[in-house]
N, C-alpha and C positions, 0 to 999 in steps of 0.2 A: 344227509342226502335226501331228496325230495324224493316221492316216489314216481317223478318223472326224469330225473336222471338215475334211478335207478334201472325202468324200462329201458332206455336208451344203450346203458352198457350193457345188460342183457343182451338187447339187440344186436350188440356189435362181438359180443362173448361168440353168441350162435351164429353170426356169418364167420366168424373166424375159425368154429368148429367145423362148419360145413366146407370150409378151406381143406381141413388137414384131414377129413372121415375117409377119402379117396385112399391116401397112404393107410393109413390102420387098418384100411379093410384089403388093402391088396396082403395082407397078412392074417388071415381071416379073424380079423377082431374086428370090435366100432367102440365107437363112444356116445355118448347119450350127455347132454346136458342136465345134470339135474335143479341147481339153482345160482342165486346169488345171494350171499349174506351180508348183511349189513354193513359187514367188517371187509367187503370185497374180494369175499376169498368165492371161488368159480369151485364148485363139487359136478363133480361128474361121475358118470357110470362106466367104467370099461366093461366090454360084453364080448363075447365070442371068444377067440383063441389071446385075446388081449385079459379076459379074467382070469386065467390060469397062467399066462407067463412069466415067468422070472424076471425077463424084462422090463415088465410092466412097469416098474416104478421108475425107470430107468427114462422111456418113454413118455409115461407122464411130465414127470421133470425136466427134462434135457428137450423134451420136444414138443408137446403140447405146452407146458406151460412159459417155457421161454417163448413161443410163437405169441399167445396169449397175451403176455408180461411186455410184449417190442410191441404190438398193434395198439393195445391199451393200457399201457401205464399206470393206470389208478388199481389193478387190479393187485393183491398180495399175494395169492396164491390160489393155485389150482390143486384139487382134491380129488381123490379118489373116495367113492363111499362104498366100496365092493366089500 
């Protein structure tokens, strides 16, 4: 991957979080992009009432990262790094 299709899916990583930060924050949490690796796997930060939820992985998985996984395809997974 060039590291100009690597900016590009970034780019499309981070509209697609700023899609879904509306939902996680009306439950007082957010998320934070933190990178993209090599391998296409998307790390994020959960923060607020989403770093301490039981749910949280629940949501990451079933919700951010399936969102993530249908918009952009190339991507393998979505990470928490809390």
């Amino acid at each position: 991957m060039t590291a100009e299709q690597k900016e590009e899916i970034t780019r499309k990583v981070k509209n697609v979080l700023e899609q879904i930060r509306p939902y996680i924050q009306q439950d007082g949490g957010d998320i934070e992009f933190v990178d993209l690796t090599d391998d296409m796997v998307v790390n994020v930060e959960l923060k607020g009432a989403c770093g301490s939820c039981p749910y949280s992985t629940m949501t990451l998985k079933g919700g951010v990262e399936t969102t993530i996984k249908n918009a952009i395809p190339e991507i393998q997974s979505v990470e928490s790094i809390n």
